[in-house]
Jmol script that loads the backbone (N, CA, C; Angstrom):
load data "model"
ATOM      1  N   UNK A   1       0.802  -1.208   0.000  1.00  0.00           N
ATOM      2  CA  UNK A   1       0.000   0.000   0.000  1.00  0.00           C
ATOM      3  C   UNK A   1       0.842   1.268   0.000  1.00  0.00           C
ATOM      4  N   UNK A   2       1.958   1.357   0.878  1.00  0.00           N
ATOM      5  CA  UNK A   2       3.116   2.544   0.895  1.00  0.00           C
ATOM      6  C   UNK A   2       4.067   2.334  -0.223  1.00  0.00           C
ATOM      7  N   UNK A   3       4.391   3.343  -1.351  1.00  0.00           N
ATOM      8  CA  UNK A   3       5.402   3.215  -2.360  1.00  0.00           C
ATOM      9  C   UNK A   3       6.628   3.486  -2.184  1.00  0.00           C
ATOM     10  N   UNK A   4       7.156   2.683  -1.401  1.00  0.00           N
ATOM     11  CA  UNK A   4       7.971   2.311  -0.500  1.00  0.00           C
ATOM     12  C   UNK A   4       8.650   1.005  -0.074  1.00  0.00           C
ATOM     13  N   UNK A   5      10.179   0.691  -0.181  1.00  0.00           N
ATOM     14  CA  UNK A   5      10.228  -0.659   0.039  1.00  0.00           C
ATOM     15  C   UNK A   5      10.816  -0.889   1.785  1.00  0.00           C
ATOM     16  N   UNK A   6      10.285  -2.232   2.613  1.00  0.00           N
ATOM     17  CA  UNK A   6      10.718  -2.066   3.363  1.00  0.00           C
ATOM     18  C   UNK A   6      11.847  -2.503   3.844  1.00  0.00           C
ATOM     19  N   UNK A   7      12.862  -2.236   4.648  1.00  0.00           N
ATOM     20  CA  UNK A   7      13.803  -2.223   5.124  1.00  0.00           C
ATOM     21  C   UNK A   7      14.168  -3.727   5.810  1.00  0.00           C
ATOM     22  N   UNK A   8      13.683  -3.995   6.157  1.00  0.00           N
ATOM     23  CA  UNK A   8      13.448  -5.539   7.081  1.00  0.00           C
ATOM     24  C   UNK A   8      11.775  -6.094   7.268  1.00  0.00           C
ATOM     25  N   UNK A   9      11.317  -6.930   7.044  1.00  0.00           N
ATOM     26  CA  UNK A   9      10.366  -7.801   7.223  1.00  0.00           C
ATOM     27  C   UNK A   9      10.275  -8.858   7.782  1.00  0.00           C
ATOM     28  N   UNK A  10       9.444  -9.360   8.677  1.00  0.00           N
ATOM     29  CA  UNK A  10       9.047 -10.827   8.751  1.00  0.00           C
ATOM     30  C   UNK A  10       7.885 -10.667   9.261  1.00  0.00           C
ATOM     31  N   UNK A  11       7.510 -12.443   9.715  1.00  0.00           N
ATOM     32  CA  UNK A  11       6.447 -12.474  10.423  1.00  0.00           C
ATOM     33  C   UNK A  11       6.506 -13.147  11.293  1.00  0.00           C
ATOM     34  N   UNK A  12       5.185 -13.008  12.357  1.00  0.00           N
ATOM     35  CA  UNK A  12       5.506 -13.997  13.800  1.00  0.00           C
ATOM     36  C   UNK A  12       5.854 -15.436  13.839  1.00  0.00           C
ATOM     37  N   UNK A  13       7.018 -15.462  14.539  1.00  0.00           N
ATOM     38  CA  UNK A  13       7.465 -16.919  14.400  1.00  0.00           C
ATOM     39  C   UNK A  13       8.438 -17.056  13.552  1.00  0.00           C
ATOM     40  N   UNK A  14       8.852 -16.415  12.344  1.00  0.00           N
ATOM     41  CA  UNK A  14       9.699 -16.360  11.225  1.00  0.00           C
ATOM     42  C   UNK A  14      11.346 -15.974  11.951  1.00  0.00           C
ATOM     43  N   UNK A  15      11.964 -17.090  11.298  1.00  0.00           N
ATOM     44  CA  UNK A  15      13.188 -16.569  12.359  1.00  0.00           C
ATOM     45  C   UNK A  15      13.936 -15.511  11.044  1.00  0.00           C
ATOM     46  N   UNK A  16      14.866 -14.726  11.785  1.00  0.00           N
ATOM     47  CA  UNK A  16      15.826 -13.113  10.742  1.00  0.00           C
ATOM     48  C   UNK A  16      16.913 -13.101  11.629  1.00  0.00           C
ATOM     49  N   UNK A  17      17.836 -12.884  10.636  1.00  0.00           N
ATOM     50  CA  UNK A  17      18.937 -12.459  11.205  1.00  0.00           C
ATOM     51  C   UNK A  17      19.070 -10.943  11.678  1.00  0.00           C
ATOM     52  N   UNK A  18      19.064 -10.502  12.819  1.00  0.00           N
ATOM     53  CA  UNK A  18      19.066  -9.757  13.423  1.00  0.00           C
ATOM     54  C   UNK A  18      20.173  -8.608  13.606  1.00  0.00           C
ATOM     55  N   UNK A  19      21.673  -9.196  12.707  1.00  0.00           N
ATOM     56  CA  UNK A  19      23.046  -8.575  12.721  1.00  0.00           C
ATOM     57  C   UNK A  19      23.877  -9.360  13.202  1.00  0.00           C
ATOM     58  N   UNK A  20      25.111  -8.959  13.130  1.00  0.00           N
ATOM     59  CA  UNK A  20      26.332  -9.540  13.694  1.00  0.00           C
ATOM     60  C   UNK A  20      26.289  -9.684  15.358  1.00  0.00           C
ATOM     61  N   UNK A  21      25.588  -8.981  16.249  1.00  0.00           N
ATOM     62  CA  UNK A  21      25.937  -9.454  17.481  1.00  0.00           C
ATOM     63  C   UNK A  21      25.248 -10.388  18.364  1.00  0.00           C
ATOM     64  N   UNK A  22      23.486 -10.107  17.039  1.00  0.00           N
ATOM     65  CA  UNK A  22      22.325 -11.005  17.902  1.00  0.00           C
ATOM     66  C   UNK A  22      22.189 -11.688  17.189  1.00  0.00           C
ATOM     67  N   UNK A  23      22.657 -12.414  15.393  1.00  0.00           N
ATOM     68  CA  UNK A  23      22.599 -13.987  15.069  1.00  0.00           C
ATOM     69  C   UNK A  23      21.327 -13.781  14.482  1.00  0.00           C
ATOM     70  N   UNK A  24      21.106 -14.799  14.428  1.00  0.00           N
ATOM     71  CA  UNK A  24      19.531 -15.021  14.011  1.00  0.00           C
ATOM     72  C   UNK A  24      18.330 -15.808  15.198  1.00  0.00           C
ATOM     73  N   UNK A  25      17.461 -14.846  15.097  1.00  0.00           N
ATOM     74  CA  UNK A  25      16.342 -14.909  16.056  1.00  0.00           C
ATOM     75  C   UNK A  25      14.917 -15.032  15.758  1.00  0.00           C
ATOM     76  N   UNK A  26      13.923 -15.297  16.798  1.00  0.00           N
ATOM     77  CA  UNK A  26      12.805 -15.944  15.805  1.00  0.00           C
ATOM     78  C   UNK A  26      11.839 -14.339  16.726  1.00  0.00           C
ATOM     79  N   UNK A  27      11.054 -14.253  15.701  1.00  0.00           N
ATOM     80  CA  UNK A  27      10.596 -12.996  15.531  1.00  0.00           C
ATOM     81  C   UNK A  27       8.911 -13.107  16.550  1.00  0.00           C
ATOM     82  N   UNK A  28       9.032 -13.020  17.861  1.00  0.00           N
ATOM     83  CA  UNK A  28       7.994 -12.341  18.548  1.00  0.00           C
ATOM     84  C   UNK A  28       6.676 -11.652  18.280  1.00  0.00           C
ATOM     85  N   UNK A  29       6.885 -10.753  17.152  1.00  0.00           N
ATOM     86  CA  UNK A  29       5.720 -10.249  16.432  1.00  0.00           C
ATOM     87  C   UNK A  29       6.361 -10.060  15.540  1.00  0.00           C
ATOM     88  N   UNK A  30       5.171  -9.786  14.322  1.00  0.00           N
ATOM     89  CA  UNK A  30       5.656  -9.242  13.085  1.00  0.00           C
ATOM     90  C   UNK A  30       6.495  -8.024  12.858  1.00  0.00           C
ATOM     91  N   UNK A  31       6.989  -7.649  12.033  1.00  0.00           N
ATOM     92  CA  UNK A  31       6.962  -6.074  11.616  1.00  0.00           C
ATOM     93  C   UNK A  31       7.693  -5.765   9.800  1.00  0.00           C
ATOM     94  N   UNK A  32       7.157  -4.795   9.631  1.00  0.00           N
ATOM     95  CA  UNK A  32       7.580  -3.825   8.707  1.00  0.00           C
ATOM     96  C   UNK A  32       7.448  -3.015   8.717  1.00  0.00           C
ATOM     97  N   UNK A  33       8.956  -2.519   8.370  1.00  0.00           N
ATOM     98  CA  UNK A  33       9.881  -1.423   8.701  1.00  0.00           C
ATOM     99  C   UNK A  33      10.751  -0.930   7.677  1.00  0.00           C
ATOM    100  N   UNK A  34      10.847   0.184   8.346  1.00  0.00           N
ATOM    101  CA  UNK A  34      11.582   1.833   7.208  1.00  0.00           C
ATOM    102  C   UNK A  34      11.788   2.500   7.582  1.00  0.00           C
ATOM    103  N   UNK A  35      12.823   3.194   7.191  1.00  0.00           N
ATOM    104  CA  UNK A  35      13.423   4.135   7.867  1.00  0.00           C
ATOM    105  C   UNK A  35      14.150   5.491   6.464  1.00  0.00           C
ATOM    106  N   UNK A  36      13.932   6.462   7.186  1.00  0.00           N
ATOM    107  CA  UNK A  36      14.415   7.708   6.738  1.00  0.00           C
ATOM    108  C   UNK A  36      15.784   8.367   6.430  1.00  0.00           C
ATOM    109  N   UNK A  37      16.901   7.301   7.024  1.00  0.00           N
ATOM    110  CA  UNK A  37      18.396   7.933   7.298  1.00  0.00           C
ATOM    111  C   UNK A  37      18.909   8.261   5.846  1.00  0.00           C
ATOM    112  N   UNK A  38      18.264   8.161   4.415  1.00  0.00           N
ATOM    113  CA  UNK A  38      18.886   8.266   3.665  1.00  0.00           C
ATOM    114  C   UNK A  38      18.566   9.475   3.072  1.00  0.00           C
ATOM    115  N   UNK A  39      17.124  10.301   3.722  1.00  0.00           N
ATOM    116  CA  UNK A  39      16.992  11.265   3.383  1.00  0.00           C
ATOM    117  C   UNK A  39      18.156  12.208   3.358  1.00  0.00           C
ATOM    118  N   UNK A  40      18.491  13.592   2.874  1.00  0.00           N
ATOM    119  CA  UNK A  40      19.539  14.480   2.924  1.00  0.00           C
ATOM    120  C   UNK A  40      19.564  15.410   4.407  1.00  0.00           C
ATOM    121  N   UNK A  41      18.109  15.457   4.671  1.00  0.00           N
ATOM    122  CA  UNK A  41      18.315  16.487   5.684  1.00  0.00           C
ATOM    123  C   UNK A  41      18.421  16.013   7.217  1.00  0.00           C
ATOM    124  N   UNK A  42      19.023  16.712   8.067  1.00  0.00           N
ATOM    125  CA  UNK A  42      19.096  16.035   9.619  1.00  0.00           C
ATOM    126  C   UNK A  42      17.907  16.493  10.242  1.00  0.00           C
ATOM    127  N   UNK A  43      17.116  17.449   9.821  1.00  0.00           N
ATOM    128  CA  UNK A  43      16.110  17.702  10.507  1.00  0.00           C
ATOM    129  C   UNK A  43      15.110  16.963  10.560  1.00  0.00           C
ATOM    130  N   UNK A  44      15.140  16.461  11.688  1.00  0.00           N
ATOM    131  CA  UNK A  44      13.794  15.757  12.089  1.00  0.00           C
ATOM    132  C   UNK A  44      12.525  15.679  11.666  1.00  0.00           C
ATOM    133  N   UNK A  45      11.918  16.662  11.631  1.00  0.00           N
ATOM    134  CA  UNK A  45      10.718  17.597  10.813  1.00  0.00           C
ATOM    135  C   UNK A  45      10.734  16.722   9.475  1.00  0.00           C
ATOM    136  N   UNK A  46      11.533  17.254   8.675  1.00  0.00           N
ATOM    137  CA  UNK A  46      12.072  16.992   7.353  1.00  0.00           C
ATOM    138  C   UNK A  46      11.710  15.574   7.139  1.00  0.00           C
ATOM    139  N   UNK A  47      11.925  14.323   8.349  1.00  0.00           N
ATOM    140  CA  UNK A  47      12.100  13.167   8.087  1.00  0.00           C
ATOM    141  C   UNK A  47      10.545  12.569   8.450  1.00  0.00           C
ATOM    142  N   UNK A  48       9.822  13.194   9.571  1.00  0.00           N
ATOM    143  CA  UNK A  48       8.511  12.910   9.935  1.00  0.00           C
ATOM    144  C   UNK A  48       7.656  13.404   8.601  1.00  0.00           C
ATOM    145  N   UNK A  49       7.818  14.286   7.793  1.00  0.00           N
ATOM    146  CA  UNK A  49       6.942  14.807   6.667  1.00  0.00           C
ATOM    147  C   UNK A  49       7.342  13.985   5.786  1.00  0.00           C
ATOM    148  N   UNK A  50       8.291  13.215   5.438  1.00  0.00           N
ATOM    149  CA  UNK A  50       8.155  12.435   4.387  1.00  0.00           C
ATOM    150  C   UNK A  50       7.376  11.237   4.799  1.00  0.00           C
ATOM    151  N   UNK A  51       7.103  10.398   5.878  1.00  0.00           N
ATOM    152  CA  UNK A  51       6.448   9.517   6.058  1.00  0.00           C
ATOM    153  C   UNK A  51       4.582  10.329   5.926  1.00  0.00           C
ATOM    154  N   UNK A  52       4.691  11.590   6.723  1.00  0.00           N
ATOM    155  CA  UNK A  52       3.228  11.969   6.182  1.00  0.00           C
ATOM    156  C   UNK A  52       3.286  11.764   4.381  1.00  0.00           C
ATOM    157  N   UNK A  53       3.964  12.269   4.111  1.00  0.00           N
ATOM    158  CA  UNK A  53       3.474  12.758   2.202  1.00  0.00           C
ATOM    159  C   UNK A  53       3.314  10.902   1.771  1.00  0.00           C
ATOM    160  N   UNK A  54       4.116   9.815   2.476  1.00  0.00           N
ATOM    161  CA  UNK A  54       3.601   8.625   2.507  1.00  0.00           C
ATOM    162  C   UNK A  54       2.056   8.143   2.103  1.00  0.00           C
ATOM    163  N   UNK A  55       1.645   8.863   3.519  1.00  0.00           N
ATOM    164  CA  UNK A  55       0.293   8.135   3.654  1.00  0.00           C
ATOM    165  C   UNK A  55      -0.568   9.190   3.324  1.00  0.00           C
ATOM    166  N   UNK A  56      -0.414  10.582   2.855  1.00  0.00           N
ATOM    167  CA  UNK A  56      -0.988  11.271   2.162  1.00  0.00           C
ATOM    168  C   UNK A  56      -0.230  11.698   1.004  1.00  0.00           C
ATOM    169  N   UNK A  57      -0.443  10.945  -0.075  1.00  0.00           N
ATOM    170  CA  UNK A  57       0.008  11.494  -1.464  1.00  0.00           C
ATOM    171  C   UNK A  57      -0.195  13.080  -1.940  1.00  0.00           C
ATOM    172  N   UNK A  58      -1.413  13.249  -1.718  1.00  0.00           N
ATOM    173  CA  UNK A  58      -1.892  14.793  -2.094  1.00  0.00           C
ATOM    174  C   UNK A  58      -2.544  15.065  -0.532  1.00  0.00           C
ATOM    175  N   UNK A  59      -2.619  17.008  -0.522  1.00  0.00           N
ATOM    176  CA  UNK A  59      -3.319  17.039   0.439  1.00  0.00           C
ATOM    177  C   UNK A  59      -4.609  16.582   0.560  1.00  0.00           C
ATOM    178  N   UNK A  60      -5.040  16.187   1.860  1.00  0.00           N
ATOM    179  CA  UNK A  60      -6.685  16.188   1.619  1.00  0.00           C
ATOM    180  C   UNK A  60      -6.888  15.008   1.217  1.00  0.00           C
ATOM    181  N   UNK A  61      -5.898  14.398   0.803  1.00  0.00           N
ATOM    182  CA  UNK A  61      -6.094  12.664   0.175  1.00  0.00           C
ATOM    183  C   UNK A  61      -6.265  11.616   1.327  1.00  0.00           C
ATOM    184  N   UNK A  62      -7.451  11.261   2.131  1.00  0.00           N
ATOM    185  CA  UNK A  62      -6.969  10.143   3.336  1.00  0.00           C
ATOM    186  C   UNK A  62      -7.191   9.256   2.342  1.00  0.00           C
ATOM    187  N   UNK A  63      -7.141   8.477   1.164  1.00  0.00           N
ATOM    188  CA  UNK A  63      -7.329   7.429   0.903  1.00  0.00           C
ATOM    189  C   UNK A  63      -6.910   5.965   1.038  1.00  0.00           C
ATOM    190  N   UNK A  64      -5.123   6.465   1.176  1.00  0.00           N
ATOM    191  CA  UNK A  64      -4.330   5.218   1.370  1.00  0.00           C
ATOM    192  C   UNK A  64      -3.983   5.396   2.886  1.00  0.00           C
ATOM    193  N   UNK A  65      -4.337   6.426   3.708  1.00  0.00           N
ATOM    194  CA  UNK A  65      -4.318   6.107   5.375  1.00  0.00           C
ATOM    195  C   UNK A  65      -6.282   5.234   5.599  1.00  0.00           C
ATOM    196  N   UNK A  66      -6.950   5.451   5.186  1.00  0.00           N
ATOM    197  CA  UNK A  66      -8.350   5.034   5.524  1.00  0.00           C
ATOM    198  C   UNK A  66      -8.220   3.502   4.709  1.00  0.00           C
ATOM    199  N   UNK A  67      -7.222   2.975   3.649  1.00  0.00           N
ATOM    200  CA  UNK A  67      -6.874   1.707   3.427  1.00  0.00           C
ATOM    201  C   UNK A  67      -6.192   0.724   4.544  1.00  0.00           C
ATOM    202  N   UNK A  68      -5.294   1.726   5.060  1.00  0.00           N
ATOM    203  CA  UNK A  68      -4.348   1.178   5.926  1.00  0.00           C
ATOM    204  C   UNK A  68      -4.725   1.148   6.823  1.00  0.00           C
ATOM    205  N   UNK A  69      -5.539   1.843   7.593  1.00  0.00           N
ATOM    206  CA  UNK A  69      -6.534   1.971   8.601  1.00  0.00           C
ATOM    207  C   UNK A  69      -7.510   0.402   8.481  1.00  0.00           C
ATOM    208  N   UNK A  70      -7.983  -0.024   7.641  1.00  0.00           N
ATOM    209  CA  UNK A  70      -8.863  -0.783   7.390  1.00  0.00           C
ATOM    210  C   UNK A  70      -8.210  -2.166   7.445  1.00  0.00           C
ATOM    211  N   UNK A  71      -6.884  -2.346   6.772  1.00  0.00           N
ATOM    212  CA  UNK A  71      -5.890  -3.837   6.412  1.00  0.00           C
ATOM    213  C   UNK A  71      -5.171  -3.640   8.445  1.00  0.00           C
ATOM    214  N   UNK A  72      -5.001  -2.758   9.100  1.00  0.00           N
ATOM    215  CA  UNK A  72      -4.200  -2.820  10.523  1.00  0.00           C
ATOM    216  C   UNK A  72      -5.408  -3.440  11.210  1.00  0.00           C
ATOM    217  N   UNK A  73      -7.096  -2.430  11.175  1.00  0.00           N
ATOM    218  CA  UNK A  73      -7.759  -3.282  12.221  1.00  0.00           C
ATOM    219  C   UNK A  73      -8.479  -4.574  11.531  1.00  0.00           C
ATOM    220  N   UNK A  74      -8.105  -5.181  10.538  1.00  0.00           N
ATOM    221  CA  UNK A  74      -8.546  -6.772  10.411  1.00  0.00           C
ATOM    222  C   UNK A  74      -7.905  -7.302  10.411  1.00  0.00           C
ATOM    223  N   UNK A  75      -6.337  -7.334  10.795  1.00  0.00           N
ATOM    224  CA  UNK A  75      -4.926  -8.330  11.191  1.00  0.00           C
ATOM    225  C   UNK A  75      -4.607  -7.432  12.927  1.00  0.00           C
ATOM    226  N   UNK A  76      -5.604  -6.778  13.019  1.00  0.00           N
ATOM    227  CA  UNK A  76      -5.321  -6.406  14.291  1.00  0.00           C
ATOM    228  C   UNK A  76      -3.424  -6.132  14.768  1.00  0.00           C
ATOM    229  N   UNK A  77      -3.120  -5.509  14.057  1.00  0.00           N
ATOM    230  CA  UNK A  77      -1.688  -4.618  13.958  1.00  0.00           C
ATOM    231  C   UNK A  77      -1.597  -2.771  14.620  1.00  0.00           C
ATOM    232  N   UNK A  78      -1.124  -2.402  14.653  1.00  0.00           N
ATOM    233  CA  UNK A  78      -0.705  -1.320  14.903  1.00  0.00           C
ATOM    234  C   UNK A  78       0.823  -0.843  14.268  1.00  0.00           C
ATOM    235  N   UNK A  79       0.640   0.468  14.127  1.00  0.00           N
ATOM    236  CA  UNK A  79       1.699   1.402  13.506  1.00  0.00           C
ATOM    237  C   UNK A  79       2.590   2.136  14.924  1.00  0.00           C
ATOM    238  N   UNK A  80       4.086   2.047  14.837  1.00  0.00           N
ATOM    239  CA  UNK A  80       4.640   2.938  15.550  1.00  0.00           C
ATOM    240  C   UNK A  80       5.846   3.808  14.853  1.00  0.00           C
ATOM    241  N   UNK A  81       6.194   4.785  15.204  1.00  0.00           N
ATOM    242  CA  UNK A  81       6.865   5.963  14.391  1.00  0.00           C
ATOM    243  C   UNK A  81       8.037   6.019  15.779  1.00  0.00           C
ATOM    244  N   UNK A  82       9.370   5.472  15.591  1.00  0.00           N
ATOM    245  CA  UNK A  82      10.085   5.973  16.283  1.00  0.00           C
ATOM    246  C   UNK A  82      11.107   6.626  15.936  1.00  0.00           C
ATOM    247  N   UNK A  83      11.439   8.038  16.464  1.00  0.00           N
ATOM    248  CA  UNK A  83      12.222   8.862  16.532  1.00  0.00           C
ATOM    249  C   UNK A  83      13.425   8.476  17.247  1.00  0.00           C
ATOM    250  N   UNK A  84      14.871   8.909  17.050  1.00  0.00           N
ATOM    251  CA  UNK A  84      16.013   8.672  17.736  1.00  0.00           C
ATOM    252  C   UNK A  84      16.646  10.058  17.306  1.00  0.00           C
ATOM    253  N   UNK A  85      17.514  10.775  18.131  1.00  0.00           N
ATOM    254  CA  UNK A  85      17.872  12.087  17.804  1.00  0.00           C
ATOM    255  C   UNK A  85      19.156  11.848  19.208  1.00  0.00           C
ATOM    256  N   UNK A  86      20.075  12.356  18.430  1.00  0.00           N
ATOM    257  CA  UNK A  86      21.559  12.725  19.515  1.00  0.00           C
ATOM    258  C   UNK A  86      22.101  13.828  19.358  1.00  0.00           C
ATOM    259  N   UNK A  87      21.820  14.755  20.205  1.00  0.00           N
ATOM    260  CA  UNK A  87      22.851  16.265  20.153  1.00  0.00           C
ATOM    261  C   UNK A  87      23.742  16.274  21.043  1.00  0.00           C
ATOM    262  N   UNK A  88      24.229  17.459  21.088  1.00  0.00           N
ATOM    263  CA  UNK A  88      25.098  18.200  21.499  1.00  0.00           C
ATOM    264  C   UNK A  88      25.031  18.421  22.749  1.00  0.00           C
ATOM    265  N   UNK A  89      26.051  18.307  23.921  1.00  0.00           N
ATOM    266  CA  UNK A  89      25.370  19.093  25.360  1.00  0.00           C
ATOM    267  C   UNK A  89      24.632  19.993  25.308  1.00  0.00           C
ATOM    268  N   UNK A  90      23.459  20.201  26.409  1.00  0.00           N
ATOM    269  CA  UNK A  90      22.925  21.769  25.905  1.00  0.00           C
ATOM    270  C   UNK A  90      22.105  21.881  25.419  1.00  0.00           C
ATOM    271  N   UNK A  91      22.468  20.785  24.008  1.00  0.00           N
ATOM    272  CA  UNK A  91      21.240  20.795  23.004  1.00  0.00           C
ATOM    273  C   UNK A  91      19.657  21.125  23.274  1.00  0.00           C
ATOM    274  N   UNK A  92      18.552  21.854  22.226  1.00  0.00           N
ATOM    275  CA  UNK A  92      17.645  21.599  22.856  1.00  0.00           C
ATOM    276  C   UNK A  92      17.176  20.229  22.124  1.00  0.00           C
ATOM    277  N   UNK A  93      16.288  19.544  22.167  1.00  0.00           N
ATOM    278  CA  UNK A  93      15.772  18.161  21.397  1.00  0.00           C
ATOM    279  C   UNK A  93      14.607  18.709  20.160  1.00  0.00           C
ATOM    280  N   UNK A  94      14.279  18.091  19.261  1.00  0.00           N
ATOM    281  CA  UNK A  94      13.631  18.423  18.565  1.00  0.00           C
ATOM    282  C   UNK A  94      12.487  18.317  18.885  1.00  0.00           C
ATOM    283  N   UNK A  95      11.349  18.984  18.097  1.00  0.00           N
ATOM    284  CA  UNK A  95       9.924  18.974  18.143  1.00  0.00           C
ATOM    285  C   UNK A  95       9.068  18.416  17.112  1.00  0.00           C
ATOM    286  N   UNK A  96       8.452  17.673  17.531  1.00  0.00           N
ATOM    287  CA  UNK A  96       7.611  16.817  16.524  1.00  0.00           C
ATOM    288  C   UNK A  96       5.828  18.077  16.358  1.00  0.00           C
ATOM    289  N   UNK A  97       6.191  18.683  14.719  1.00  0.00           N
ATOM    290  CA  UNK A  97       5.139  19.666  14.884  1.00  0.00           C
ATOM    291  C   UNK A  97       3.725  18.746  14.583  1.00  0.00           C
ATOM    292  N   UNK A  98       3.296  19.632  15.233  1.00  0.00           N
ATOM    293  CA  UNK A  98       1.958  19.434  15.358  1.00  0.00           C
ATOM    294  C   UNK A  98       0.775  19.243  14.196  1.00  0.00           C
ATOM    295  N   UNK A  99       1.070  19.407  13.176  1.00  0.00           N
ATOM    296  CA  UNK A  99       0.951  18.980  12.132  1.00  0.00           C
ATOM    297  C   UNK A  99       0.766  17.348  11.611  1.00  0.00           C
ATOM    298  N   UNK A 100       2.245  17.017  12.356  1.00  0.00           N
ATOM    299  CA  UNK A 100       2.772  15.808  11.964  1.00  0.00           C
ATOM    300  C   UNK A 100       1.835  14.943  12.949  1.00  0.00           C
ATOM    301  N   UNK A 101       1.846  14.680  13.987  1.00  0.00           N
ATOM    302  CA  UNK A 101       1.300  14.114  15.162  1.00  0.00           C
ATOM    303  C   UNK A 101      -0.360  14.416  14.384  1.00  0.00           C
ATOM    304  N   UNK A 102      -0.842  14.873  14.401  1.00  0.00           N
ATOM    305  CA  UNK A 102      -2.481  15.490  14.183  1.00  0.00           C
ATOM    306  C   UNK A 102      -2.598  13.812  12.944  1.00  0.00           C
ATOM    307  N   UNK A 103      -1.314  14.339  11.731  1.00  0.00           N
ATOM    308  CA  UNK A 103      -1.217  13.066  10.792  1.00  0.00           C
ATOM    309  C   UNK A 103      -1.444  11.469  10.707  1.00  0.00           C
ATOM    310  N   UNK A 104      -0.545  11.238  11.894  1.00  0.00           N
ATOM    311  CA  UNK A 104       0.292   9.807  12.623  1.00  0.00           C
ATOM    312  C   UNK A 104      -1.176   9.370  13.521  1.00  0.00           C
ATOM    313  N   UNK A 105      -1.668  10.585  13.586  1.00  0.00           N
ATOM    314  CA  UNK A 105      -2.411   9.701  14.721  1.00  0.00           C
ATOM    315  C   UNK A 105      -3.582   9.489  14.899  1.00  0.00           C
ATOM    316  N   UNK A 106      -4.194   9.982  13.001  1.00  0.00           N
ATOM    317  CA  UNK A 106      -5.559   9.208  12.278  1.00  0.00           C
ATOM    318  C   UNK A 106      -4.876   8.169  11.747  1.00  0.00           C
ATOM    319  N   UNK A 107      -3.860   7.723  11.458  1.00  0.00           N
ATOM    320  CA  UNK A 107      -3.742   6.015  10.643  1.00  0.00           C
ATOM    321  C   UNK A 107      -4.542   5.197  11.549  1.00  0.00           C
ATOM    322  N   UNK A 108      -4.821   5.401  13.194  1.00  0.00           N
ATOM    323  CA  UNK A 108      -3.502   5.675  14.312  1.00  0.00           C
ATOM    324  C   UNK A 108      -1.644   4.720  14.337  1.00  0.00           C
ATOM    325  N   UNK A 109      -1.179   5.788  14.647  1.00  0.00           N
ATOM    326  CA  UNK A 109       0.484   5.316  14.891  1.00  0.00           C
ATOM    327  C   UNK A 109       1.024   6.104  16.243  1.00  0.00           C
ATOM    328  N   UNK A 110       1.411   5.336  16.789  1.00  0.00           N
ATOM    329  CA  UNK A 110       2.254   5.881  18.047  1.00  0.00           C
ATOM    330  C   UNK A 110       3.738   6.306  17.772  1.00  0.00           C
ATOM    331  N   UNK A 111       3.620   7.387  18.404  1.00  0.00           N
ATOM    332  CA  UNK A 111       5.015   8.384  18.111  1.00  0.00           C
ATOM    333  C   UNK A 111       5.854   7.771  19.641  1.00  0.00           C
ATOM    334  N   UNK A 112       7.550   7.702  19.295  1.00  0.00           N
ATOM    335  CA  UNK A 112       7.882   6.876  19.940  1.00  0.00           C
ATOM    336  C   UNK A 112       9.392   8.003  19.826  1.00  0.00           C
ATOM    337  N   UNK A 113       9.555   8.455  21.255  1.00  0.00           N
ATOM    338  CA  UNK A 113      10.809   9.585  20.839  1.00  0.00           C
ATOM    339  C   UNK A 113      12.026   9.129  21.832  1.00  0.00           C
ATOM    340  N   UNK A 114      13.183   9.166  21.620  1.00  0.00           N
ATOM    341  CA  UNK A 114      14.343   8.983  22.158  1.00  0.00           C
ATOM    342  C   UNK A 114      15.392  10.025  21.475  1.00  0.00           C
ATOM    343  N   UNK A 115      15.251  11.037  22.598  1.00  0.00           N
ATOM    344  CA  UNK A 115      16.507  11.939  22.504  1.00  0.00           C
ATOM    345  C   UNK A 115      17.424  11.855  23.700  1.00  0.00           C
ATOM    346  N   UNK A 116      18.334  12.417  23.047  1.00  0.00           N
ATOM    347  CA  UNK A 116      19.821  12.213  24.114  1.00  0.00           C
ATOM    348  C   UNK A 116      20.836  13.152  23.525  1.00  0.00           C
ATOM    349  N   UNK A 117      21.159  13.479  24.736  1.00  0.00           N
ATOM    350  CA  UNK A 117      22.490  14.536  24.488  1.00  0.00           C
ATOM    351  C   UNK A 117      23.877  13.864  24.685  1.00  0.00           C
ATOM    352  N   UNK A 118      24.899  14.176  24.539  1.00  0.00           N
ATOM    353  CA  UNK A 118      26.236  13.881  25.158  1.00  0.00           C
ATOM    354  C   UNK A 118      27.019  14.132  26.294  1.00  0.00           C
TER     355      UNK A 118
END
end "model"
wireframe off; spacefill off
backbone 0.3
color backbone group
């Protein structure tokens, strides 16, 4: 449904190799997953709006969130959006605008944030 490929897949029970330190493991719940790091920009913002323009192609378009909405509650799934951000001492952390959240959270998807400074 997202024109988009994902990053890692399986399903419950399906064993994946997990990387070099955790081997291969058998998968607890499903998931599919994607991620943003290849975008150009570091801004956060930047990286949460491309997953909106995702599930809204045009403005005003819920069509492929009210799809996805429909295929999550008859496999009874859920969406989560996690953020990871590392600054600077001091730093302030980023802000997830309000915009974005208002977005994420008619699919519904849970916003999931981990910031940290040095």
């Amino acid at each position: 449904m997202l024109p988009v490929a994902p990053k890692r897949t399986h399903r419950k029970g399906e064993t994946f190799y997990a990387g070099p330190r955790a081997g291969n493991l058998t998968g607890c719940t499903g998931i599919w997953y994607f991620d943003t790091r290849d975008a150009s920009s570091r801004d956060l913002a930047d990286h949460l709006r491309r997953i909106v323009e995702l599930l809204y192609p045009e403005p005003g378009n819920a069509d492929r969130v009210n799809r996805l909405r429909e295929e999550m509650g008859g496999e009874h799934v859920s969406a989560r959006v996690s953020c990871f951000w590392y600054g600077d001492p001091g730093a302030r952390p980023p802000i997830v605008p309000e915009d974005v959240r208002a977005a994420l959270t008619s699919l519904p998807a849970e916003i999931e944030m981990d910031f940290h400074t040095a």
